[in-house]
N, C-alpha and C positions, 0 to 999 in steps of 0.2 A: 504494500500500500504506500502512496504516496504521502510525505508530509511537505503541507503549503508552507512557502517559504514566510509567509507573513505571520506564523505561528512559533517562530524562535523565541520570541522573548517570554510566550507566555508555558512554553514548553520549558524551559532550563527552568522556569519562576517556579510550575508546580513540581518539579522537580526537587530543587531545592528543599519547599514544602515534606517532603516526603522522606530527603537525605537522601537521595538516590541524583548526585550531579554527574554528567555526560562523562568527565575526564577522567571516572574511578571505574571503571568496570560497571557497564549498566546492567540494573536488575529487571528495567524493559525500556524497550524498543522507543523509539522515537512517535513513530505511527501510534502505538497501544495509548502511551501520554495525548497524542491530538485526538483518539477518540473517547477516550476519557473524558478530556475537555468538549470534544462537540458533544456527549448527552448533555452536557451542561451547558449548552448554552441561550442565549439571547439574540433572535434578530434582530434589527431594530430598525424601522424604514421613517424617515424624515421625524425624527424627533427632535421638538425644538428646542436646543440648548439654552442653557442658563446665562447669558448676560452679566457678568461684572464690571460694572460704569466706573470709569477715571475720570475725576473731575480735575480739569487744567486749570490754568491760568486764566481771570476774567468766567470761570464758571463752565467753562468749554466741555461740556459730557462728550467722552467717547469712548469704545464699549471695545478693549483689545482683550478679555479675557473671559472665553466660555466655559460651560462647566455641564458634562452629562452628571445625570441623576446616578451612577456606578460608573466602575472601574473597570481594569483588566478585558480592553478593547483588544480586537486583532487588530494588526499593521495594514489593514486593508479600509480602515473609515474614509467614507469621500463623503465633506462637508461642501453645502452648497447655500448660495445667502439667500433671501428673500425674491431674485428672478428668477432661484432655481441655478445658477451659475455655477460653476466646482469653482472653491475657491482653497488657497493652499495656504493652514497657516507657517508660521515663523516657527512655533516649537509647539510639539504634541508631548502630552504626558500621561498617554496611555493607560498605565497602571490606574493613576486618579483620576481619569476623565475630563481633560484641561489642557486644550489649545488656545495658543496666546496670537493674536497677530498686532504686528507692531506697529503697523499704520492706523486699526483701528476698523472698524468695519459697522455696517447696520445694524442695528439689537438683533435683527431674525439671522440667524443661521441654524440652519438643520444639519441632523444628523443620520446617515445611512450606513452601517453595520452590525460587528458579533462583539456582545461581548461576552463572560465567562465567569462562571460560579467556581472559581479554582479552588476554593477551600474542597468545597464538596467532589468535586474532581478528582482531588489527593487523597480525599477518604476513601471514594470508589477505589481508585490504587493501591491505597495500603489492601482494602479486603482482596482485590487481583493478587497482591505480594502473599498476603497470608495463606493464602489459597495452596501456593508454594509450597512456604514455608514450614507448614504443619504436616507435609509429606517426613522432613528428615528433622524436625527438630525434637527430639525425644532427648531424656536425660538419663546418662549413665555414668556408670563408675567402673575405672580401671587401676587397680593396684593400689586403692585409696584415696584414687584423684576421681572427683567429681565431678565430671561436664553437665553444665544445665544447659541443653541448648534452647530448651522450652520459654528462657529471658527474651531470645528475640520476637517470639508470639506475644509475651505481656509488653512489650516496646511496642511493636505494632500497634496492639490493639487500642492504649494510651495514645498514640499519635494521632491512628482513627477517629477515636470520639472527642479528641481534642478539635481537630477539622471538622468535626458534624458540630460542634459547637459555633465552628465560626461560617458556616455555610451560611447562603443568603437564605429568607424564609421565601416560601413558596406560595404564588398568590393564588387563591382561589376565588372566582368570580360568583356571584350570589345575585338574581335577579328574583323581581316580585314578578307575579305575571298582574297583581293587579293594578300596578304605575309603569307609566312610562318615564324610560332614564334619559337624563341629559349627558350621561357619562358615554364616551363611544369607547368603543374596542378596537384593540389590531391583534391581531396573531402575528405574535412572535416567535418563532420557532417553535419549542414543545410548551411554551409558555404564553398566558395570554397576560397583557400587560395592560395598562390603560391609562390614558392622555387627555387630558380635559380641554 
C-alpha cells in the first residue's frame, strides 16, 4: 500500500505517541500508521476559519491570522478566500490549526481538508502492537533469573488508555422530528460534524 507523501509529519507524530520512531527498528509499517490514522479521521469541505484581527496604527483592523476549530491537519489543506480563490499563506501550523498570512487578507477564508484524531489513532496501535505482543510475552525463570516479559503488555496497555483519555469525543447528532432545525449538516468522513 501506498503512503501519501503529505502524511509525514502526522505519521512520525503518532508514532512518537506510541514510542515506536522510524530510525529504531519499526514495530509497523508506514502504510499500517496512515491507516490507523484514516479510520480517524475528519473531512472537512469549506469550513470557515476563525479570524484573529491586528489592530494597526490609527485603528487599521486586519485579519493575518486564522484558526481551525482542531488540529493535526494533512499537508494537503487548500485555503480559499471569500471569491473562492486558492490562496497561499506565509506559514501553516498544522499541528494547531493556524495559518498566518502577512499581508493580511478578508475575514472569510475557508477551509478544505483531513484532519486527525491521532491520540485515538495511537491507541488503535498500541491494541495492533499488543495483538503481537501477547503471542511471546510470557514470564519465566532460568537458573534463578526471572524474565517478566508480560511488563511490556502492562506498558502497553497504560499507554493505551492513557490515549483513549486524550482522544477527541465523538459527536452524535440528535434531531426532534417535531421542530424544524436551523442547524445544517455536512458529512464529514465517518463523522458528521456541524456548522452554523
Amino acid at each position: 500500500m501506498s503512503v501519501r507523501l503529505s502524511m509525514g509529519a502526522l505519521i512520525t507524530r503518532t508514532r512518537e505517541l506510541i514510542g515506536d520512531p522510524s530510525a529504531l527498528g519499526l514495530t509497523l509499517e508506514d502504510y499500517q500508521v496512515q491507516d490507523a490514522l484514516d479510520q480517524r479521521r475528519w473531512d472537512v469541505r469549506y469550513q470557515e476559519l476563525e479570524p484573529a484581527e491586528t489592530i494597526g496604527p490609527g485603528g487599521t483592523v486586519t485579519w493575518t491570522h486564522f484558526y481551525a476549530d482542531r488540529g493535526d491537519w494533512e499537508d494537503s489543506v487548500v485555503l480559499q478566500s471569500s471569491d473562492w480563490a486558492t490562496v497561499t499563506p506565509d506559514t501553516a501550523d498544522l499541528l494547531r490549526g493556524l495559518w498566518t498570512f502577512t499581508a493580511g487578507l478578508n475575514r472569510d477564508v475557508f477551509l478544505t481538508g483531513a484532519s486527525y484524531d491521532i491520540h485515538a489513532a495511537a491507541a488503535d496501535l498500541c491494541e495492533l502492537i499488543l495483538a503481537e505482543v501477547y503471542k511471546c510475552a510470557f514470564d519465566f525463570s532460568v537458573e534463578g533469573t526471572a524474565v517478566q516479559r508480560s511488563q511490556k503488555i502492562m506498558w502497553l496497555e497504560k499507554l493505551r488508555d492513557h490515549l483513549r483519555e486524550h482522544e477527541l469525543p465523538n459527536i452524535i447528532p440528535m434531531y426532534r422530528g417535531d421542530q424544524r432545525s436551523n442547524t445544517s449538516s455536512m458529512y464529514v468522513g465517518s463523522r458528521l460534524g456541524f456548522y452554523e
